[in-house]
N, C-alpha and C positions, 0 to 999 in steps of 0.2 A: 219628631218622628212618632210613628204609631203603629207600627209594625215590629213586635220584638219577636224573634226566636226562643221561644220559654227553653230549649233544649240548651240553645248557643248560652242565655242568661244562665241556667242553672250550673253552668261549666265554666264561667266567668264566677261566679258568685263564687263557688268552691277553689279555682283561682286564687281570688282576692282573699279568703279564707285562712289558705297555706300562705300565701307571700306578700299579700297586703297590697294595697292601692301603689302601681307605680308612679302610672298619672296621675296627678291629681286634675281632679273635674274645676272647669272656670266660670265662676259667677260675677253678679255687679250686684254691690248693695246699694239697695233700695230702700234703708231704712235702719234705725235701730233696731238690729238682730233682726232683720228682713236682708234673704238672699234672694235673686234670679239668675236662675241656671243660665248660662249662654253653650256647655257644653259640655258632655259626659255624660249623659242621661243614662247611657247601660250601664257605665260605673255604678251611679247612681244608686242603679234599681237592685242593681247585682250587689251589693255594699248591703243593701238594705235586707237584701234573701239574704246574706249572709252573716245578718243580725248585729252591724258595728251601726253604732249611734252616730258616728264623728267619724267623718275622711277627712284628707287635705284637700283643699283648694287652692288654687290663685284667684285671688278678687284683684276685677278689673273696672276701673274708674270706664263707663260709656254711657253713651246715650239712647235713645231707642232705634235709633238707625243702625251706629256701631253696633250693639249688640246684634240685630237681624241678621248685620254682617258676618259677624261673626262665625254667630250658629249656625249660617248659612253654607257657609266655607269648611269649617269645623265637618259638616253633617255630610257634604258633598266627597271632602275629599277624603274620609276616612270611613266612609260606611256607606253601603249599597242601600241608597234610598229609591224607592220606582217610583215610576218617571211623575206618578201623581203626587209626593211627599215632593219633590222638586218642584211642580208648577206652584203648590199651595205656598213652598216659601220662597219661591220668587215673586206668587201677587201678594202673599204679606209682605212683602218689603217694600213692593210699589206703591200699595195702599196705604202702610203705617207711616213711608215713609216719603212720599209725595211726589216719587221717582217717575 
């Protein structure tokens, strides 16, 4: 995604602030103390306005398909993506993924 709402983020970060991360955001590790986001990017960002060092996550065992999947499905069904953030991550999937 690459479109955030700085208003929506700053109302989220303040949020997350008072009552703290409900969801935790989902990554796959990639390494000793190396994470990839697969999903939660506005927690993320908002977490970080909000000056915490450390949320929860769920680390998820995938691969570079699963994860596309993932964040694909993750970014579609739960946030207003326009229609160009959808074409780009359905030809990364086709491209990364050989689809």
């Amino acid at each position: 995604r690459e479109d955030f709402d700085q208003e929506a983020l700053n109302e989220l970060a303040a949020s997350i602030k008072e009552q703290g991360i409900i969801q935790p955001i989902t990554v796959r590790k990639m390494g000793y103390d190396k994470y990839q986001l697969i999903s939660g990017e506005r927690r993320l960002k908002a977490s970080k306005l909000a000056g915490m060092d450390e949320i929860p996550c769920y680390i998820r065992i995938a691969n570079d398909q699963q994860m596309l999947e993932m964040a694909l499905v993750e970014n579609i069904q739960r946030e207003s993506l326009n229609a160009l953030e959808i074409a780009i991550s359905y030809q990364r999937l086709i491209e990364e993924c050989e689809l």
